[in-house]
N, C-alpha and C positions, 0 to 999 in steps of 0.2 A: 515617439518622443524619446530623445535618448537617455538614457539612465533607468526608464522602465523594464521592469523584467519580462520580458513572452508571457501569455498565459495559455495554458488548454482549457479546451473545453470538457467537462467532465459530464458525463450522463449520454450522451447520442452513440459514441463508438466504444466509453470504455468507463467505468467506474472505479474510483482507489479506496483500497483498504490501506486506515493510515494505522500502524503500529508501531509498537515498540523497538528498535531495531534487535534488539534480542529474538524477540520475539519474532519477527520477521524472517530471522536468518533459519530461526526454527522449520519455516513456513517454506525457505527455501526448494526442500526438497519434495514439496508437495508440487511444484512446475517445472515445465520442459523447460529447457535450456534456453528458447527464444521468446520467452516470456519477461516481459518489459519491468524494470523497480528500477525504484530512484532512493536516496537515502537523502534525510534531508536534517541536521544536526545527528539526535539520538533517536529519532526517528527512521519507519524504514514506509514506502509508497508502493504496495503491490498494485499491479495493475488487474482489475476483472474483468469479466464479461457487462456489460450493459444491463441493468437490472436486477443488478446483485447487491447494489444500495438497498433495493426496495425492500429483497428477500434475505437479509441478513439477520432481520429481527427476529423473523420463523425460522431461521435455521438455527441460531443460537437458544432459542427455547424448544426446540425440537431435541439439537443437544446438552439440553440440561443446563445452560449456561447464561440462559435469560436473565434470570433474577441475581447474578451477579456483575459489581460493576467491574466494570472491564475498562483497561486502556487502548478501548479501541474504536476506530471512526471511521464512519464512511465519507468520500465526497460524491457527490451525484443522486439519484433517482428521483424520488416522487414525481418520474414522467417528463423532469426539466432536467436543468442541465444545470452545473457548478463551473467553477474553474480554479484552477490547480497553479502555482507557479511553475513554467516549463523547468523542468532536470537541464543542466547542461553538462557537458560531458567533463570527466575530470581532471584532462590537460587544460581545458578551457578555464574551470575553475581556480586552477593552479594560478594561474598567469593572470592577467588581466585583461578586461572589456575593451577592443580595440578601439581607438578613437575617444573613449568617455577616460580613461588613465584612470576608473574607477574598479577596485578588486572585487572579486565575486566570490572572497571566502563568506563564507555561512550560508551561500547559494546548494536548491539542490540537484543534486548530483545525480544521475546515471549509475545505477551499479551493473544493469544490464540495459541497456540503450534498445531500443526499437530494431530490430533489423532491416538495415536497406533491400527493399522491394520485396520484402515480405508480408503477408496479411497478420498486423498483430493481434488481431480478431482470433486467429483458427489456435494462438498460443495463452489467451488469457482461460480461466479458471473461471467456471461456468457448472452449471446445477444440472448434471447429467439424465435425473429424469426430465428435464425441462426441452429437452428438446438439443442437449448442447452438440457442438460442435465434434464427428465422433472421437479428436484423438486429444479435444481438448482438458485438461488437469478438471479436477473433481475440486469444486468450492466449497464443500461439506469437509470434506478433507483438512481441505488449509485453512478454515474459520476454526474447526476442533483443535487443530495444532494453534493454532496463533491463540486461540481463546487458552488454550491451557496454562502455555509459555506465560499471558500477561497474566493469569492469576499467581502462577509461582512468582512472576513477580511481584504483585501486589503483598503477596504472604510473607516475604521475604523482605520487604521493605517493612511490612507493622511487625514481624518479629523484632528487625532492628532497632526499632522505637522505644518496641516493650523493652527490650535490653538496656536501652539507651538511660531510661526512668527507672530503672532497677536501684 
């Protein structure tokens, strides 16, 4: 139908970590450089391994960071699958939807696009004793960094508050 956006499927090949785009970029250097994110307003859309919806709740209470709320979400696991608005890429975004003469700003975006004819499996972020992928990024890794990033940020939003009511 035209004016509808793509969607993925989220949970069979790939699960997203949605964060805060601060927070994300934090995140950044926890993955290889063919590792898939999309940014979508002030948001940022890590791509994981499959099953790292499931195992995020254990991981962030393993590091310490359970019992706090966090600005951050998964889409995918409990075994099914989600769906995500496809990223399109950011000349495409620019310009506009061929044929519909409607704009794709506030559409999201590609910060790193999928690579042509590469398996994005062997580049997402994956629980290394789990069996992962050997040269694939460490998802304990980039959940610590992102979880930390979104707590300064939460700290830093209620200091501003308290100041604000001063």
């Amino acid at each position: 139908m035209p004016g509808t956006p793509l969607h993925l499927s989220v949970g069979a090949r790939f699960d997203v970590l949605d964060v805060p785009a601060e927070a994300g970029l934090a995140g950044l250097r926890h993955l290889v450089p063919g590792s898939p994110v999309a940014v979508h307003g002030d948001r940022m859309r890590l791509l994981v391994a499959p099953g790292s919806a499931d195992e995020l709740p254990g991981v962030l209470d393993w590091l310490e960071w359970g019992g706090l709320p966090l600005d951050l979400r998964v889409i995918g696991g409990d075994g099914g699958s989600g769906v995500m608005e496809a990223p399109v890429l950011p000349a495409v975004a620019a310009g506009r939807c061929a044929g519909e003469g409607r704009s794709l700003q506030g559409a999201a975006v590609w910060l790193r696009p999928p690579e042509p004819g590469c398996e994005v499996e062997a580049s997402l972020p994956t629980l290394s004793a789990m069996g992962g992928v050997g040269g694939a990024p460490d998802l304990v890794r980039l959940v610590d960094t992102v979880a930390t990033h979104c707590h300064r940020i939460r700290l830093r939003r209620a200091c501003a508050q308290a100041l604000a009511f001063s």
